[in-house]
Backbone as numpy.savetxt, mean C-alpha at the origin, in Angstrom:
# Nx Ny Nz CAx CAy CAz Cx Cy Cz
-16.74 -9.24 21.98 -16.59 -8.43 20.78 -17.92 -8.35 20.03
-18.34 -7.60 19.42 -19.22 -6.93 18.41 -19.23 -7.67 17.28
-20.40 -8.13 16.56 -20.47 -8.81 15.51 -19.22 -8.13 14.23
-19.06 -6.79 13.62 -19.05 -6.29 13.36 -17.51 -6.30 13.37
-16.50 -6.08 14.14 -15.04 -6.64 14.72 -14.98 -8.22 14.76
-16.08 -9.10 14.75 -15.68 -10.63 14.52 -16.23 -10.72 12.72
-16.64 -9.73 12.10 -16.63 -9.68 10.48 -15.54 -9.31 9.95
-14.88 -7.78 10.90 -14.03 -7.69 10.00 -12.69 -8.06 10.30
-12.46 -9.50 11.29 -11.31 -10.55 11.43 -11.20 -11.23 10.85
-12.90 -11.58 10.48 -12.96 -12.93 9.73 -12.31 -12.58 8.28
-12.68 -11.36 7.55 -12.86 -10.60 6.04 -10.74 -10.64 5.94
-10.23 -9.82 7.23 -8.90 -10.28 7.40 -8.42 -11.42 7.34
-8.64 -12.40 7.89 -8.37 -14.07 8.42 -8.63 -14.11 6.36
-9.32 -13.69 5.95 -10.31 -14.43 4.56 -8.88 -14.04 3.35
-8.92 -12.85 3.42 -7.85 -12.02 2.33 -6.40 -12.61 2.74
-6.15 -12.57 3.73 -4.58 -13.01 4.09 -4.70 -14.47 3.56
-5.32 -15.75 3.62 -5.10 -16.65 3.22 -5.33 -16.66 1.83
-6.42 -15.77 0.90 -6.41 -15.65 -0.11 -5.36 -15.30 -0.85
-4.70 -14.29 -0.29 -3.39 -13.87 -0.62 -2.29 -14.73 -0.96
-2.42 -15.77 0.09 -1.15 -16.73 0.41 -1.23 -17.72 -0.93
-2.84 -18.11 -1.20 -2.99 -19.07 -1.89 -2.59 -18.50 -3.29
-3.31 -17.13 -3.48 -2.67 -16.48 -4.76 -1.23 -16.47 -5.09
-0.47 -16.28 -3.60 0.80 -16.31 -3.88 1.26 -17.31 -4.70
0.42 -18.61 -4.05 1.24 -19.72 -4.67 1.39 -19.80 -6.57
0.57 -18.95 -7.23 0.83 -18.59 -8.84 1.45 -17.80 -9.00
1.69 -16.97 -8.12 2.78 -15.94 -8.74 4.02 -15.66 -7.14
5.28 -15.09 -8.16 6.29 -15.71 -7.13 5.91 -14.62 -6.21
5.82 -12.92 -6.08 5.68 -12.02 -4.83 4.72 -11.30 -5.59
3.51 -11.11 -4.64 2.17 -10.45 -4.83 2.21 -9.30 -4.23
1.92 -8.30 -4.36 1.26 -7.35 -3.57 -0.06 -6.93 -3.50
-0.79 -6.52 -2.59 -2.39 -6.26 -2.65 -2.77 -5.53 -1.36
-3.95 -4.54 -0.90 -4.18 -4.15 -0.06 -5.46 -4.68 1.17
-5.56 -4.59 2.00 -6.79 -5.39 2.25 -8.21 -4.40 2.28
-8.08 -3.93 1.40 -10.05 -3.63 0.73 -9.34 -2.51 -0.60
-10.54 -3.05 -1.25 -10.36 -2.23 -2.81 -10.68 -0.49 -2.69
-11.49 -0.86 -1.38 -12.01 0.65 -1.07 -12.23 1.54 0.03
-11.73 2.29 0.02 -10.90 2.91 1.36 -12.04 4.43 2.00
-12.49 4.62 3.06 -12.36 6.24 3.23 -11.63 7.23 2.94
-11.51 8.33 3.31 -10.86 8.84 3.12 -11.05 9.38 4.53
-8.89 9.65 5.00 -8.39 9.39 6.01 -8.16 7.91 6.39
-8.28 6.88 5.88 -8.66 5.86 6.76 -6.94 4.64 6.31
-6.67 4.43 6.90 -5.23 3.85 6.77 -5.36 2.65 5.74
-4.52 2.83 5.28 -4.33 1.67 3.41 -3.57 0.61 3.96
-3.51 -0.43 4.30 -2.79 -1.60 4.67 -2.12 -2.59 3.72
-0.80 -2.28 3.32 -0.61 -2.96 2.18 0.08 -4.58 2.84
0.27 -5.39 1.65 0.79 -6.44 2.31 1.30 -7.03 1.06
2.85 -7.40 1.28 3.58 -7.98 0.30 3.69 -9.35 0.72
3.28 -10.40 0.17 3.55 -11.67 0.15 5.14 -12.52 -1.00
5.26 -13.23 -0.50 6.49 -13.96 -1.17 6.21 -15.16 -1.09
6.24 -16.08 -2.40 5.84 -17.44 -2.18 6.76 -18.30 -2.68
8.26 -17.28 -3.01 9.57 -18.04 -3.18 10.13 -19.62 -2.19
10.71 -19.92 -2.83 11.38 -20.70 -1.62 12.78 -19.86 -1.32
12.86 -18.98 -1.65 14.09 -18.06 -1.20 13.78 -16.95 -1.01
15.15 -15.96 -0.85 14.25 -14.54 -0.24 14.43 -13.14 -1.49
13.26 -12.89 -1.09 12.76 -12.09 -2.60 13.57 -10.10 -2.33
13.63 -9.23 -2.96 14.59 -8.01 -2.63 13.06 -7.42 -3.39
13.13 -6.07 -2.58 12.05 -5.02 -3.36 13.11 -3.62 -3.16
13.20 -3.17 -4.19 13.84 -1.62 -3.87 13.32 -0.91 -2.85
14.08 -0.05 -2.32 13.81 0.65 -1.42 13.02 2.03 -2.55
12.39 2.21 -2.11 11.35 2.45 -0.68 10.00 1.19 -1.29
10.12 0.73 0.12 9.30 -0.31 0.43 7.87 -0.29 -0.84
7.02 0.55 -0.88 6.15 0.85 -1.48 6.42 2.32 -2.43
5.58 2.67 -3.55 4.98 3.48 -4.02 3.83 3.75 -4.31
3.12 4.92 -4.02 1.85 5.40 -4.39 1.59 5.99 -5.51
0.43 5.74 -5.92 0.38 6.50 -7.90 -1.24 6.58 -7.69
-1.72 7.79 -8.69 -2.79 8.46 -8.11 -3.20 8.28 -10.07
-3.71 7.95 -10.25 -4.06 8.00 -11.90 -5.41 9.05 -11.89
-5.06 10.08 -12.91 -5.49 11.04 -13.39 -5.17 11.65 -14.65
-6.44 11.99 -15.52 -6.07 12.08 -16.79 -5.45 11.27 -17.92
-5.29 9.54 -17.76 -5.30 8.98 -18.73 -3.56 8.54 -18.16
-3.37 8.86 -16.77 -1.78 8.87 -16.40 -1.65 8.41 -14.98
-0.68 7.75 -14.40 -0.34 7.55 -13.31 0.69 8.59 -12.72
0.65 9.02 -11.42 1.01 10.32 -11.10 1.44 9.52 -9.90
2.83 9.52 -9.30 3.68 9.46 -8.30 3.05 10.03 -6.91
2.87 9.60 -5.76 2.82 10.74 -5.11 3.30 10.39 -3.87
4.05 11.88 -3.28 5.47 12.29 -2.70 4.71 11.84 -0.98
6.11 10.45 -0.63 6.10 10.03 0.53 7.54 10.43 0.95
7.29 11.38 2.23 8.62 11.48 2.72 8.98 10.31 3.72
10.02 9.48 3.53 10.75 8.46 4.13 10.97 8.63 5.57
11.88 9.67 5.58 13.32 10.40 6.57 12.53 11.33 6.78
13.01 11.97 7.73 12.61 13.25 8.48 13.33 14.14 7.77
12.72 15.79 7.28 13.43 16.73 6.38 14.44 16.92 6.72
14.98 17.58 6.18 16.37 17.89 5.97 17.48 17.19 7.26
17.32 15.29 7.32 18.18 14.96 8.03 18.96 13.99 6.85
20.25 13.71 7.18 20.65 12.73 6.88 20.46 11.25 7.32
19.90 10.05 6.23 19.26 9.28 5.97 19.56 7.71 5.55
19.83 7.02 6.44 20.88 6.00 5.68 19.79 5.16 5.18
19.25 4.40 3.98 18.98 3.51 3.76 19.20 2.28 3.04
18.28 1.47 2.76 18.96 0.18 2.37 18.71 -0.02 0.76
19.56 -0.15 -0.21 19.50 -0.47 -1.76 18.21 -0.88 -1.83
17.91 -2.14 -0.86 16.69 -3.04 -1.02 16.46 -3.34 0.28
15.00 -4.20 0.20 14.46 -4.27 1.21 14.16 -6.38 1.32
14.65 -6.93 2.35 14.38 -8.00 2.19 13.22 -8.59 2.27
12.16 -9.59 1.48 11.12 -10.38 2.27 10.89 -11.84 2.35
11.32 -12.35 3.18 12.01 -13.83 3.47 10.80 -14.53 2.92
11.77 -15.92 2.60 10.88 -16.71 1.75 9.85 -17.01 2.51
9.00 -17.51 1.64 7.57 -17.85 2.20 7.09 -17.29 3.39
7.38 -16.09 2.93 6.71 -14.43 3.87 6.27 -13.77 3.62
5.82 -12.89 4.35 5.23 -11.72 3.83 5.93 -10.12 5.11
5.03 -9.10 4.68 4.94 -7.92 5.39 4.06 -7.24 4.93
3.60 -6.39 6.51 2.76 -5.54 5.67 3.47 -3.78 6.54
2.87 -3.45 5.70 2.83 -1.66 5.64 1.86 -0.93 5.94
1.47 0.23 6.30 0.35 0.94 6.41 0.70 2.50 5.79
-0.39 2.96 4.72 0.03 4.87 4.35 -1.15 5.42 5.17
-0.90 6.38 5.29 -1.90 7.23 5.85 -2.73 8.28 4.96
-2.43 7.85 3.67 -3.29 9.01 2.53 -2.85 10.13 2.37
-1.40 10.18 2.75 -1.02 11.60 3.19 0.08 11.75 2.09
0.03 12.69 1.47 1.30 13.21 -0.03 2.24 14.41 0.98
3.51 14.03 1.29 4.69 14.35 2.27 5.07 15.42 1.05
5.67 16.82 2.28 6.52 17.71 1.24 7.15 18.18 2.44
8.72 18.28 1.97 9.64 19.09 2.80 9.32 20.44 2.81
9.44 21.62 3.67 9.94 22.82 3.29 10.98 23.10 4.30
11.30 24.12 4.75 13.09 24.40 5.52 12.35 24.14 7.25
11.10 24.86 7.45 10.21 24.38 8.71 9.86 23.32 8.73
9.61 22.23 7.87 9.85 20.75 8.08 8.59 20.28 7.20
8.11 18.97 7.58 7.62 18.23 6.67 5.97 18.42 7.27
5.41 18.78 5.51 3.64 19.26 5.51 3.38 18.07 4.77
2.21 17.36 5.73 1.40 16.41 4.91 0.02 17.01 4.75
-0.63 16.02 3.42 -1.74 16.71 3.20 -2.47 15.41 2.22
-3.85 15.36 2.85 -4.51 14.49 2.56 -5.03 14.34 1.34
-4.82 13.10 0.61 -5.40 13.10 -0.44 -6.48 13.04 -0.95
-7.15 13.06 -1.93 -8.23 13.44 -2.72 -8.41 11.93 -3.39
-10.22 12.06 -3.61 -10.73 10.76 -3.91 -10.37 10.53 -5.29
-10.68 9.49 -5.20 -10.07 8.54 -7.08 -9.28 7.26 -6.66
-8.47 7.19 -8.06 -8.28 5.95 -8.20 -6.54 5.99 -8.02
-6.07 4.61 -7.31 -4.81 4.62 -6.78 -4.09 3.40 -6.95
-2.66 3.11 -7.00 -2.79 1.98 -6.83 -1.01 2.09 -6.26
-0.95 0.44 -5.36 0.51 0.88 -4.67 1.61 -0.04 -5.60
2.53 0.49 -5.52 3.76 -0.41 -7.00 5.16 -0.55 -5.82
5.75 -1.91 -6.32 6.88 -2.37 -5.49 7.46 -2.74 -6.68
8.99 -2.68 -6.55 9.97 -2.57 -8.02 10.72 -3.78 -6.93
10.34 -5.16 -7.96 11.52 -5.94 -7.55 12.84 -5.40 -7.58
13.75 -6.22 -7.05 15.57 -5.98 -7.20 15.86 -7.49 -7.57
16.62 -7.40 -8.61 17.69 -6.08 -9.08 16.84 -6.27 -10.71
15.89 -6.80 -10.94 15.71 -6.92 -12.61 14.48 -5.16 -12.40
14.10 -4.76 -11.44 13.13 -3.57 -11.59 11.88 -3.73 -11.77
11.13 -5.31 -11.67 10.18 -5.78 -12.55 9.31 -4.82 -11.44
7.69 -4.86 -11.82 7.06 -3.54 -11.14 5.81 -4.19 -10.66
5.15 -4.22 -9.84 4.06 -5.11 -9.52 3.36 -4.53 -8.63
1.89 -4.28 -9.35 0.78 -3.25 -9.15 -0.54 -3.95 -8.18
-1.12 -3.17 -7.37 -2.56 -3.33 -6.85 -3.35 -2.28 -6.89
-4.50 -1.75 -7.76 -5.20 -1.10 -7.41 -6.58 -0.73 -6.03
-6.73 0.06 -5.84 -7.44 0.29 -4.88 -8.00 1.97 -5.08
-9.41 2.25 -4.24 -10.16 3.66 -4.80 -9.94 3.79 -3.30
-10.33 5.36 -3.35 -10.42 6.18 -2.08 -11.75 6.95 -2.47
-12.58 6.76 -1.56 -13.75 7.26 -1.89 -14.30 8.85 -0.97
-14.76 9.54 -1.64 -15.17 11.09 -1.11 -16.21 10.45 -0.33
-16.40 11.28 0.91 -17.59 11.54 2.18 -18.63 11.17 1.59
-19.64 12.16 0.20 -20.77 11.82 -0.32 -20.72 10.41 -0.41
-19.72 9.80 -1.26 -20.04 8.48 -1.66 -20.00 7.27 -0.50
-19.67 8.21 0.20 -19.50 6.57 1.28 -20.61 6.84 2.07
-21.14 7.95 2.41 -22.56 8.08 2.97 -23.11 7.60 2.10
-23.75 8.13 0.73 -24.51 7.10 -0.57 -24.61 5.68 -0.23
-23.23 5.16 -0.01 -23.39 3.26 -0.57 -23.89 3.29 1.02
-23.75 4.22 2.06 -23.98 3.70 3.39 -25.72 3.44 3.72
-26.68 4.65 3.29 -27.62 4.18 3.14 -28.35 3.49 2.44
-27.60 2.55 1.42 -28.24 2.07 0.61 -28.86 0.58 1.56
């Protein structure tokens, strides 16, 4: 392997235990592994639980929020495939002293009657939110998505 793939195992190996240890102050964490993303480039979220029992997150697993203008702005992940019927679960379990992770693809989902258009999002600032069950409590990680210019910029620096 490539220096480069044994950095960014190690930077993985580094955050996941960081995570774990953070867990241990707070009962379920969420966080992504890098603050700063390409664009296109897959968001890896990861919910930790440092309960000794097993923790419930509402369904849907994650939410995305795009803050703009002084506001956090929702943005539309289709679950289910359009117009099918969809069984899901109230909540989502994450066993004690566990975790999971997730991956988005940057992509804001919209039905129309020909089916489901994704479309890539735009740079700024983001962050992913999981709504415990059953009290609703809400628990945030921010993270940026950065435009082409800027990631060429920090690249030759």
């Amino acid at each position: 392997m490539n220096i480069k793939k044994h950095i960014t195992i190690a930077i993985g190996v580094f955050l996941f235990l960081f995570l774990l240890v953070h867990a241990c102050l707070a009962d379920v964490v969420v966080s992504t592994n890098k603050k700063a993303y390409k664009q296109g480039e897959e968001v890896e979220i990861i919910i930790v639980n440092s309960l000794k029992e097993e923790a419930y997150i509402l369904w849907q697993p994650y939410i995305i929020e795009r803050y703009e203008n002084g506001r956090w702005y929702e943005i539309n992940i289709v679950w289910c495939p359009c117009r099918a019927a969809c069984k899901v679960p109230a909540a989502v379990q994450i066993p004690n002293l566990g975790s999971m992770k997730y991956e988005w693809d940057q992509k804001e989902g919209k039905c129309f009657r020909s089916g489901e258009k994704k479309t890539q999002v735009g740079a700024g600032r983001y962050r992913v939110n999981i709504r415990l069950y059953p009290d609703e409590e809400e628990i945030y990680s921010e993270f940026s998505i950065l435009s082409a210019s800027k990631v060429l910029r920090s690249g030759d620096e």
